[in-house]
C-alpha positions as CSV (number, residue, x, y, z in Angstrom):
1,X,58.9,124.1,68.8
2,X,59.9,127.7,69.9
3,X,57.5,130.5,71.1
4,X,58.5,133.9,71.7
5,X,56.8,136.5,73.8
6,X,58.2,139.8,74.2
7,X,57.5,143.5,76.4
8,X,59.1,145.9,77.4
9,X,57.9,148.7,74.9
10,X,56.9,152.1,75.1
11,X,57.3,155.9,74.4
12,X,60.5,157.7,75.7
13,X,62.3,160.6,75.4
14,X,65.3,161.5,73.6
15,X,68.2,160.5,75.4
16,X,66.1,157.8,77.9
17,X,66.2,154.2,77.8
18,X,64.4,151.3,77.4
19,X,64.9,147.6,78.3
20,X,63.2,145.2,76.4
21,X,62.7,140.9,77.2
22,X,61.9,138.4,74.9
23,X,61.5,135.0,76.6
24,X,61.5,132.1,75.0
25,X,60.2,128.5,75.3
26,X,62.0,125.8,73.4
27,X,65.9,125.5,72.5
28,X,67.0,128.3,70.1
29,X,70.3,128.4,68.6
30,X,70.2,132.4,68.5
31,X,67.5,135.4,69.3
32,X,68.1,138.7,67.5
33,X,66.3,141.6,67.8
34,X,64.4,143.1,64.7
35,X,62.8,146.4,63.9
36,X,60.3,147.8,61.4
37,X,59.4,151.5,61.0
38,X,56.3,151.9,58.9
39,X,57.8,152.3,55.2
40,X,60.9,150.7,55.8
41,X,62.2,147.1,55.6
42,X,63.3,145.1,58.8
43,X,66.5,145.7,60.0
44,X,68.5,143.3,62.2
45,X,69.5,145.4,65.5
46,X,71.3,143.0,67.3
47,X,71.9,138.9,67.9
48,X,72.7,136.6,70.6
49,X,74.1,133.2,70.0
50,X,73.1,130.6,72.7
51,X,76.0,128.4,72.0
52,X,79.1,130.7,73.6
53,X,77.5,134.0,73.8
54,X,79.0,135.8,71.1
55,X,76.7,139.1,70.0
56,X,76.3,140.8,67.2
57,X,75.2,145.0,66.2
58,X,74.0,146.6,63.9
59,X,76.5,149.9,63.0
60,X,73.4,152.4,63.8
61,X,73.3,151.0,67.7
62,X,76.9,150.3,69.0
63,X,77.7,151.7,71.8
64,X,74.1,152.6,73.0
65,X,72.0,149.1,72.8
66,X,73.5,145.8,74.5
67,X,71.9,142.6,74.4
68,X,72.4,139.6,76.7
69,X,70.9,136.8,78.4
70,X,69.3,135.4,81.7
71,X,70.0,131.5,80.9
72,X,67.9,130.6,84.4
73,X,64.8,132.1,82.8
74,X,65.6,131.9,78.8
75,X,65.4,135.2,78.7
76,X,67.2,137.5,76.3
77,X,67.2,141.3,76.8
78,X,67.9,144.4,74.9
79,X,68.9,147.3,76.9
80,X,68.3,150.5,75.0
81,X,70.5,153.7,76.1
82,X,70.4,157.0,74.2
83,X,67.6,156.8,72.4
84,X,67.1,158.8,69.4
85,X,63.8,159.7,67.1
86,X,65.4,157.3,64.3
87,X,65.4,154.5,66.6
88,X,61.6,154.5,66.6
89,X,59.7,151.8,65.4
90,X,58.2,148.1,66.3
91,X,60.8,145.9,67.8
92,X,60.5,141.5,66.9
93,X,62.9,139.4,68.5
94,X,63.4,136.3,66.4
95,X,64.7,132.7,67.4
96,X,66.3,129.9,64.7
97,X,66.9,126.3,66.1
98,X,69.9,126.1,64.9
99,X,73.5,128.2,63.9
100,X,72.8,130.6,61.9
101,X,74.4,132.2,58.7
102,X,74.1,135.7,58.2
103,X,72.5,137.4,61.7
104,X,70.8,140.4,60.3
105,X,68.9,138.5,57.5
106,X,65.7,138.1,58.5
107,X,64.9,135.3,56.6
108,X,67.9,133.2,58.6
109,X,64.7,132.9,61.3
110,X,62.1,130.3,61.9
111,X,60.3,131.7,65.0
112,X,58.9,135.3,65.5
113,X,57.4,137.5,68.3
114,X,54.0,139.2,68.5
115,X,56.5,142.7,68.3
116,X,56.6,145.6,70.5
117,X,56.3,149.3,69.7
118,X,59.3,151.8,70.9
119,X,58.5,155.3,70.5
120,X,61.2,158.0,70.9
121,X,60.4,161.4,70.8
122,X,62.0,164.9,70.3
């Protein structure tokens, strides 16, 4: 029902930015952005709910990352400002059909991207 396909990856320097895009096909409910650093579990970074724009973040990106949406082209975006080392990893954004319960578990999700590596370095 929903695909995802995502860009906008690539390596930076501390203290750059980044803007990643996720489009999707299909009516979502929400897309959140996921991330995975090898050895570690996924981690919900942030969330955008289609039905009155709310967001959601996690506590280690507030204030650096914002996420919103371009409803012409059902596009959601995560602008990433002050990057840091920890920040690196590969970046999913993730769609549900419907409202969703908890935002940063990733098991609230029905619909995945392919992923996109960031790379921040020192």
């Amino acid at each position: 029902q929903v695909q995802l396909v995502e860009s906008g990856g690539g390596l930076v320097q501390a203290g750059g930015s980044l803007r990643l895009a996720c489009v999707a096909s299909g009516r979502t409910g929400a897309i959140a952005w996921f991330r995975q650093a090898p050895g570690k579990e996924r981690e919900g970074v942030s969330c955008f709910r289609s039905s009155d724009g709310r967001t959601y973040y996690a506590d280690s990106v507030k204030g650096r990352f914002t996420t919103s949406r371009e409803l012409a082209m059902n596009t959601v975006y995560l602008q990433m400002n002050s990057l840091k080392p920890e920040d690196t990893a590969v970046y999913y954004c993730a769609a549900v059909g419907r409202e969703f319960g908890i935002w940063y578990f990733p098991s609230e999700y029905d619909y995945w991207g392919q992923g996109t590596q960031v790379t921040v370095s020192s």
